[in-house]
OpenMM code with the backbone's topology and positions (N, CA, C; nanometers):
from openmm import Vec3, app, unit

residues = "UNK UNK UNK UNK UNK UNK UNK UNK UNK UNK UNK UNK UNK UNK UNK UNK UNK UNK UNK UNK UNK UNK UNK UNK UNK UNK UNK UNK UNK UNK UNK UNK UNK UNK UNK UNK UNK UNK UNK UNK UNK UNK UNK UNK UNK UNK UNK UNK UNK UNK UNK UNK UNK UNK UNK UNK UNK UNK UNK UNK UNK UNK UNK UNK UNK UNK UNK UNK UNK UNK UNK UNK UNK UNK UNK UNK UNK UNK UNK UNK UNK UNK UNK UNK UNK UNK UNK UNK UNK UNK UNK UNK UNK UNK UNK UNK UNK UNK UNK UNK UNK UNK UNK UNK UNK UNK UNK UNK UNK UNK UNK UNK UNK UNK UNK".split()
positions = [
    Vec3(0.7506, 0.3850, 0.6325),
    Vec3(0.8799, 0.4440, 0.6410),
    Vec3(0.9666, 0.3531, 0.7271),
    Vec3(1.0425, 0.2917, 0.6523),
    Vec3(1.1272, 0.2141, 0.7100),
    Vec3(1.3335, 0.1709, 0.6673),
    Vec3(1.3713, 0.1227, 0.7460),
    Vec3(1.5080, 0.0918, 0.6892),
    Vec3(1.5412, -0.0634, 0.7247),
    Vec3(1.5844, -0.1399, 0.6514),
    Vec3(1.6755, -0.2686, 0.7061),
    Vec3(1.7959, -0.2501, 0.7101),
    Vec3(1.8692, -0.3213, 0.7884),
    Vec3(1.9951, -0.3891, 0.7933),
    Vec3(2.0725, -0.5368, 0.8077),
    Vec3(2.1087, -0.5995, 0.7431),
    Vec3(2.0397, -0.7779, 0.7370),
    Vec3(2.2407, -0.7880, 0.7928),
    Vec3(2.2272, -0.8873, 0.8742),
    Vec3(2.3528, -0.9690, 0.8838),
    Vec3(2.4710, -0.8807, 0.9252),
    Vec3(2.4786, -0.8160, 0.9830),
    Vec3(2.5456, -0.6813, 1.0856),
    Vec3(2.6309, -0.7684, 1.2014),
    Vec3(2.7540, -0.7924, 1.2203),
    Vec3(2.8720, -0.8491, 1.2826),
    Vec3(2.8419, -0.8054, 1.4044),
    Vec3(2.7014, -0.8213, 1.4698),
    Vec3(2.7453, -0.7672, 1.6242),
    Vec3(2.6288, -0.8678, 1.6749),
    Vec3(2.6635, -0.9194, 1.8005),
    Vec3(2.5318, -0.9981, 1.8879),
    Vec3(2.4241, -0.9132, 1.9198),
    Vec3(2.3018, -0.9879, 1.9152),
    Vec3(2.1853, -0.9541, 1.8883),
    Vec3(2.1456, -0.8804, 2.0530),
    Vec3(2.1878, -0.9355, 2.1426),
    Vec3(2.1704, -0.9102, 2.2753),
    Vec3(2.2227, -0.7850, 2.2895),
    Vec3(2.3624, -0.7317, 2.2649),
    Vec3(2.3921, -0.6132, 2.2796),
    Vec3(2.3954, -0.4838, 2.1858),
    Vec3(2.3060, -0.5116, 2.0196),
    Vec3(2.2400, -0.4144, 1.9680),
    Vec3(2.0958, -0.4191, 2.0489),
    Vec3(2.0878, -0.4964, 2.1523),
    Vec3(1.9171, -0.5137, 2.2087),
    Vec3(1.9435, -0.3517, 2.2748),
    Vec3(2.0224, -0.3514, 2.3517),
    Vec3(2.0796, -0.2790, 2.5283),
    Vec3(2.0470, -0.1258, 2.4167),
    Vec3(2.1314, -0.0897, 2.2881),
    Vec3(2.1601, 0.0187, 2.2261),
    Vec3(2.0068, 0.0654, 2.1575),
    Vec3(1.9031, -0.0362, 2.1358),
    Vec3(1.8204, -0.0044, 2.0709),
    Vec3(1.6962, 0.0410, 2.1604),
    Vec3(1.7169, -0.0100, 2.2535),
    Vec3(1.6062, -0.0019, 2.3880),
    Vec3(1.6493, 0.1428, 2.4471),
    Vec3(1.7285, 0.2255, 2.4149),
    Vec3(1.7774, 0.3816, 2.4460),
    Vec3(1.6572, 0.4608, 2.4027),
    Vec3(1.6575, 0.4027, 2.2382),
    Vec3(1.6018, 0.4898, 2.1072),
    Vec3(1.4566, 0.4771, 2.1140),
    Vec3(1.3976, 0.3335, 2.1440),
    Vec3(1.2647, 0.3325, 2.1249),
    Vec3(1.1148, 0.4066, 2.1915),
    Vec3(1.0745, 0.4765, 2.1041),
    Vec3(0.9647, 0.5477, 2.1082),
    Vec3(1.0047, 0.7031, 2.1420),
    Vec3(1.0815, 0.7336, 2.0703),
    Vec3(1.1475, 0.8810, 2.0948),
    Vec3(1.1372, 0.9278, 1.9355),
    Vec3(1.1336, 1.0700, 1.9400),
    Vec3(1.1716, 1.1973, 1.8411),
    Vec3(1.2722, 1.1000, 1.7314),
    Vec3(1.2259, 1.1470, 1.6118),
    Vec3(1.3897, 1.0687, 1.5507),
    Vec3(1.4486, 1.1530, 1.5573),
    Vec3(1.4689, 1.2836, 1.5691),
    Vec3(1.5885, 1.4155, 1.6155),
    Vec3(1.6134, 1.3521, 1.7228),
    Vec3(1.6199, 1.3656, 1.8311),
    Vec3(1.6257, 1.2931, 1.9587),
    Vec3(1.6813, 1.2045, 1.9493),
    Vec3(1.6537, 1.1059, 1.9113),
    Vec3(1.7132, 0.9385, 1.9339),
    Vec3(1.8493, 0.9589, 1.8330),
    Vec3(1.8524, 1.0633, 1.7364),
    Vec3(2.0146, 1.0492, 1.6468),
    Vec3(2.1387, 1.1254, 1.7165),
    Vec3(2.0390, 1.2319, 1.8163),
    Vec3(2.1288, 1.2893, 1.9183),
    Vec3(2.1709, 1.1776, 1.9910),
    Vec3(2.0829, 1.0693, 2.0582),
    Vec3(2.1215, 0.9808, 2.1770),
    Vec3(2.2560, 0.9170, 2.1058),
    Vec3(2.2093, 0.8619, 1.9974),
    Vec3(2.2879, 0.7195, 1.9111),
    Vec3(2.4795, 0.8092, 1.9023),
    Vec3(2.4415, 0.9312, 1.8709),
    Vec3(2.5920, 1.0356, 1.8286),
    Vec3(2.6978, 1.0188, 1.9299),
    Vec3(2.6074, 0.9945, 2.0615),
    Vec3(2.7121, 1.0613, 2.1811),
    Vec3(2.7283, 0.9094, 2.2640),
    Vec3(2.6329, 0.8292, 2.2307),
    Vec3(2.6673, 0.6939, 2.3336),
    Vec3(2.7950, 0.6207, 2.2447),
    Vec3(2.8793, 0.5473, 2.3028),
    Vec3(2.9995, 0.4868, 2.2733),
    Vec3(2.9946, 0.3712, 2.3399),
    Vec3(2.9160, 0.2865, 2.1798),
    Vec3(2.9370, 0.1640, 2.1815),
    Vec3(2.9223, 0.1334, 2.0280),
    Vec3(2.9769, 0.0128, 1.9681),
    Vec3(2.9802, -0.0382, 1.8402),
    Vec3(2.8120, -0.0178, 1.7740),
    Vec3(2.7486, -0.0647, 1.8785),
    Vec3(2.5541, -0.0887, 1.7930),
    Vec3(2.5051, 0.0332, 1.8147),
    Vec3(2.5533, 0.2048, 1.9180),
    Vec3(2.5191, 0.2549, 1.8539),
    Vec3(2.5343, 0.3487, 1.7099),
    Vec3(2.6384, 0.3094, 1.6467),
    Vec3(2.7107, 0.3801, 1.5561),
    Vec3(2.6215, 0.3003, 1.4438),
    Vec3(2.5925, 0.1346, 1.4225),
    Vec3(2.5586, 0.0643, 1.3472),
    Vec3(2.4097, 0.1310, 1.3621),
    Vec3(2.3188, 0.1069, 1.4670),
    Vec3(2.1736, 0.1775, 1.4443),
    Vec3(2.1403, 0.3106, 1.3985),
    Vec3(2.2427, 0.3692, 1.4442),
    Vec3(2.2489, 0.5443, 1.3728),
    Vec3(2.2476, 0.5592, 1.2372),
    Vec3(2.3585, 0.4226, 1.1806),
    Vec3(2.3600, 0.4742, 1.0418),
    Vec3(2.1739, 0.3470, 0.9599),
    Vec3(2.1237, 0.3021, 1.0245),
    Vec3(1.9940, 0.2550, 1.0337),
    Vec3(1.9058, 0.3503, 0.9679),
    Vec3(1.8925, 0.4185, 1.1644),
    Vec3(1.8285, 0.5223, 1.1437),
    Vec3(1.8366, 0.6276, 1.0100),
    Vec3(1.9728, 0.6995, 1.0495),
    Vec3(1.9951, 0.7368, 0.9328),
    Vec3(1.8754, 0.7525, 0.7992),
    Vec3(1.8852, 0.5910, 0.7758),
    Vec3(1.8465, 0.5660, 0.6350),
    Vec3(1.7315, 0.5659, 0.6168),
    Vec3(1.6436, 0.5170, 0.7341),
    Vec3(1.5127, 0.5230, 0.7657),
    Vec3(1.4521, 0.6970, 0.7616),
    Vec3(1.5555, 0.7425, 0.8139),
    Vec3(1.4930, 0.9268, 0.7960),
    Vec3(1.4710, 0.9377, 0.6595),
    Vec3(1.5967, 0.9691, 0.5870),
    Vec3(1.6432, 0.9886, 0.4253),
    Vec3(1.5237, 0.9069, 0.3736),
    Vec3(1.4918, 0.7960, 0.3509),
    Vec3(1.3829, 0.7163, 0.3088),
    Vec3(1.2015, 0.8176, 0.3645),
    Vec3(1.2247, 0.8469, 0.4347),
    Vec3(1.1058, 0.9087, 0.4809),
    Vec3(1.0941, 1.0296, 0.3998),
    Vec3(1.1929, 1.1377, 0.3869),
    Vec3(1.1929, 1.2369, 0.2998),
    Vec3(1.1781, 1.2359, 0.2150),
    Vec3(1.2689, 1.1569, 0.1272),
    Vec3(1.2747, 1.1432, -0.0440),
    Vec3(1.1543, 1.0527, -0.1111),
    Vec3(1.1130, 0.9383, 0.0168),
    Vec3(1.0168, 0.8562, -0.0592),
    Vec3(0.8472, 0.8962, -0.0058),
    Vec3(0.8531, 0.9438, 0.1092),
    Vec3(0.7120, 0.9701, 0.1351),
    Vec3(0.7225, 1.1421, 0.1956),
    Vec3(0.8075, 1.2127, 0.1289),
    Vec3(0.8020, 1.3528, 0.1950),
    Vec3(0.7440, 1.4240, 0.3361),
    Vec3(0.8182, 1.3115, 0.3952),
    Vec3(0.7784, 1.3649, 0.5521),
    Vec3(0.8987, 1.4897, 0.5974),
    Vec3(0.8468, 1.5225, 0.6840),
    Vec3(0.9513, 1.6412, 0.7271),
    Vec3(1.0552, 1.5366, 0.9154),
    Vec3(1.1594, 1.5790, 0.8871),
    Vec3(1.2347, 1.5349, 1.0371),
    Vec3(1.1733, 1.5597, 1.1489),
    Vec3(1.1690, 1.6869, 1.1602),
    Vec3(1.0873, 1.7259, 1.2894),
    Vec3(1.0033, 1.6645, 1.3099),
    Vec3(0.8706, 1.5762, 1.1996),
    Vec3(0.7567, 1.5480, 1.2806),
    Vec3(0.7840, 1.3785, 1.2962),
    Vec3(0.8831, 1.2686, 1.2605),
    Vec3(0.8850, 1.1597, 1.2396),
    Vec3(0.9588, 1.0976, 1.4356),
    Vec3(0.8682, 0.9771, 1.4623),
    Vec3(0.8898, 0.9431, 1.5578),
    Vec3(0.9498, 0.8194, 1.5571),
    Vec3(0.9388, 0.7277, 1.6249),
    Vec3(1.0636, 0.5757, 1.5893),
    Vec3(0.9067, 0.5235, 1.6568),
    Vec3(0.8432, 0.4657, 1.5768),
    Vec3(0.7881, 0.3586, 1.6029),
    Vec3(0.8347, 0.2067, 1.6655),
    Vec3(0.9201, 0.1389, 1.5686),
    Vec3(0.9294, 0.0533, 1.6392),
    Vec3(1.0920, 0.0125, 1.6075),
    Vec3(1.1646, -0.0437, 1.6773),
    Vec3(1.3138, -0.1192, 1.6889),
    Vec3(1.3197, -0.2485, 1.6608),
    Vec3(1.3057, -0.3276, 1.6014),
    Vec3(1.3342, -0.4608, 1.5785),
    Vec3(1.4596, -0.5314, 1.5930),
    Vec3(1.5303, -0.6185, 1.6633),
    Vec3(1.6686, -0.6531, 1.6667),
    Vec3(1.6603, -0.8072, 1.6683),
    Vec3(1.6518, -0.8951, 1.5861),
    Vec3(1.6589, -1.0044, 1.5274),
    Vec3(1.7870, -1.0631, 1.4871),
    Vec3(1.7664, -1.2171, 1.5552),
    Vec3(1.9418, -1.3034, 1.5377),
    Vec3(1.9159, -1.3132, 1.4057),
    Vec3(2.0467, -1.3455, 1.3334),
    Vec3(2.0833, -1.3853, 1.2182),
    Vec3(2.1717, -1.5303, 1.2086),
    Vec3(2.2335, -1.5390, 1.0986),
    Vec3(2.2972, -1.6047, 1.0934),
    Vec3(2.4307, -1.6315, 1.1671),
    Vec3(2.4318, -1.7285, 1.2371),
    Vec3(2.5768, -1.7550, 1.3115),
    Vec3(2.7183, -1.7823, 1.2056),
    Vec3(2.8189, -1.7122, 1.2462),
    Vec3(2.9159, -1.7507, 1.1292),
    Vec3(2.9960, -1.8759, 1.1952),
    Vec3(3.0470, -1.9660, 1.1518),
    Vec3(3.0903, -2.0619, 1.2588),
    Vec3(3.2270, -2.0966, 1.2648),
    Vec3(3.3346, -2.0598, 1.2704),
    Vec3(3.5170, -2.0335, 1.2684),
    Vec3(3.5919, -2.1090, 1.3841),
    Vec3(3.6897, -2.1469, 1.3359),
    Vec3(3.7806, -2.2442, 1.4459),
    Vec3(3.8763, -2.1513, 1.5258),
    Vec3(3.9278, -2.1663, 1.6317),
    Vec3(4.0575, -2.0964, 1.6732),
    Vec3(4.1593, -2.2078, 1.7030),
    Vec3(4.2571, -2.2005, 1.6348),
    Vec3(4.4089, -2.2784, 1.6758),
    Vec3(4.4372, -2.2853, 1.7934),
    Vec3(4.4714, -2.4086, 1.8333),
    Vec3(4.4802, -2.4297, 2.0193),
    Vec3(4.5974, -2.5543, 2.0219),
    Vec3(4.6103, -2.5611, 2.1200),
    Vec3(4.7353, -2.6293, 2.1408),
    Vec3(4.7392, -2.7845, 2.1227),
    Vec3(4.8122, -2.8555, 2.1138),
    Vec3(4.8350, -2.9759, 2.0484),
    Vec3(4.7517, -2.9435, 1.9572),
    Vec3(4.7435, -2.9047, 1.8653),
    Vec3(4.6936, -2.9614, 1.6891),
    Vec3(4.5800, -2.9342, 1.6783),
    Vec3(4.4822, -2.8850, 1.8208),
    Vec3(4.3534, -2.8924, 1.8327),
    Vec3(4.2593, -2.7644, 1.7710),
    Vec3(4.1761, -2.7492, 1.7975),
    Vec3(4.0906, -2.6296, 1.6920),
    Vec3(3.9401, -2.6456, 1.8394),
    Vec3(3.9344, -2.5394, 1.8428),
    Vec3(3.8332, -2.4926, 1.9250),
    Vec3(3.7372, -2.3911, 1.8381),
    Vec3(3.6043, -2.4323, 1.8465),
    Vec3(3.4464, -2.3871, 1.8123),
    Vec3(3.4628, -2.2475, 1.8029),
    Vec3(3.4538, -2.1604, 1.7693),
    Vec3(3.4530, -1.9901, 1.7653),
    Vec3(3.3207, -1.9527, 1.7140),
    Vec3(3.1713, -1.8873, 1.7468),
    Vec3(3.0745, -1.8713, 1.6790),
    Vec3(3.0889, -1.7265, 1.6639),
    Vec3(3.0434, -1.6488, 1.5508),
    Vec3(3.0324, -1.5315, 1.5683),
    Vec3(2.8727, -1.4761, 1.5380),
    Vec3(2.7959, -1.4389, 1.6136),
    Vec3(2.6839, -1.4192, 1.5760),
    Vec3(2.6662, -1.3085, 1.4941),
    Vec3(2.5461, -1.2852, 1.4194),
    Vec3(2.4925, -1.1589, 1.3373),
    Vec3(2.3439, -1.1110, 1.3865),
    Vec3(2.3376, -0.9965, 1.3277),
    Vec3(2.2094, -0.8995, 1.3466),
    Vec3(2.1218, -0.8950, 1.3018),
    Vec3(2.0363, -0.9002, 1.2346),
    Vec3(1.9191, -0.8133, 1.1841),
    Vec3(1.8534, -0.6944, 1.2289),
    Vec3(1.8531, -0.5709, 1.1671),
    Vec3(1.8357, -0.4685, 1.2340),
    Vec3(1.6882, -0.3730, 1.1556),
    Vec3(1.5954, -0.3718, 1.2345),
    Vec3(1.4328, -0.3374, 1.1742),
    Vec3(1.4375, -0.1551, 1.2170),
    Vec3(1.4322, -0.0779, 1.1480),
    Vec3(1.3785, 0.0550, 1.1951),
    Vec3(1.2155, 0.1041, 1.1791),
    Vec3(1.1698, 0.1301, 1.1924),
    Vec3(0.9850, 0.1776, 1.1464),
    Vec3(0.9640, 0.3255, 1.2012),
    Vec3(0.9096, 0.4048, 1.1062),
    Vec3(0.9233, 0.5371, 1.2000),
    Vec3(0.7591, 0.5810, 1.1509),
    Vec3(0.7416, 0.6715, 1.1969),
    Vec3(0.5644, 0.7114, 1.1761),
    Vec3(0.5378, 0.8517, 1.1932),
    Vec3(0.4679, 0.9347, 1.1976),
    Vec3(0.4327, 1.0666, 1.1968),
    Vec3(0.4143, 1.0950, 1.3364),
    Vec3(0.4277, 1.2193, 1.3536),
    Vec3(0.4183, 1.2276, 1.5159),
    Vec3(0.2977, 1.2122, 1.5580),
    Vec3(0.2070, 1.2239, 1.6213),
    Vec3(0.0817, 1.2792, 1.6874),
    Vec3(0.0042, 1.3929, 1.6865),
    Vec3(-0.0286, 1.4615, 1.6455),
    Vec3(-0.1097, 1.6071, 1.6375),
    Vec3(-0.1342, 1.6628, 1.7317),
    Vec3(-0.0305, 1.7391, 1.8357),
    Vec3(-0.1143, 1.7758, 1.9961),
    Vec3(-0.1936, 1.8898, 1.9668),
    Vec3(-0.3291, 1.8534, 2.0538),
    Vec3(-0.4548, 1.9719, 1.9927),
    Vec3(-0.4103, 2.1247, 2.1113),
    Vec3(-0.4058, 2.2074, 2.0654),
    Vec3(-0.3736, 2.3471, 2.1093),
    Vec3(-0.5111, 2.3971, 2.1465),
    Vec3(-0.5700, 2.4238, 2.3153),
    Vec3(-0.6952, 2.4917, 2.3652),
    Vec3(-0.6783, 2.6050, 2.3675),
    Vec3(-0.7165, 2.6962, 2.2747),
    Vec3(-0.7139, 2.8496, 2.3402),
    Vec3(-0.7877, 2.9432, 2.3520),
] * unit.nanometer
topology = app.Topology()
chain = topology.addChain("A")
for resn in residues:
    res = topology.addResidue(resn, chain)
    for name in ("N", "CA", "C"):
        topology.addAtom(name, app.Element.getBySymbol(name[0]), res)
């Protein structure tokens, strides 16, 4: 049960900060975290996640409640590489980096009930 996201307009370092919230939590849980934090990567991992749930349901009929976030993957991509106009005639380097974005989610754990 998994989702990609390949080549996502945001540096890899600061979908790192947004993804390190989520990892090893409830996926109920971690879509609550992703809803209410306000920043660009978590809106982009939410809709991830997202897809990674939906994929879990429809393709291996897991239920929400029991699916956990295994693992976060946040991988550089491709650099886009753009000039900016500068004075006398000149052109200055502009890089814009990209994402790769890994979701993996897994079944919860079975806690055994003594009674």
């Amino acid at each position: 049960m998994k989702a990609h996201l390949r080549r996502i307009r945001i540096s890899p370092k600061k979908a790192n900060v947004v993804a390190g919230l989520i990892r090893g939590k409830n996926a109920q849980e971690a879509t609550d975290i992703l809803r209410f934090t306000s920043n660009k990567g978590a809106k982009i991992i939410g809709k991830c996640l997202a897809s990674a749930i939906a994929n879990a349901e429809n393709n291996h009929d897991k239920k929400r409640e029991d699916l956990v976030i295994d693992e976060v993957i946040i991988n550089k991509g491709p650099v886009y590489k753009r000039h900016l106009p500068s004075s006398r005639g000149r052109a200055l380097p502009l890089s814009k980096p990209t994402t790769h974005i890994s979701i993996y989610l897994k079944d919860a754990p079975v806690e055994a009930t003594n009674e």
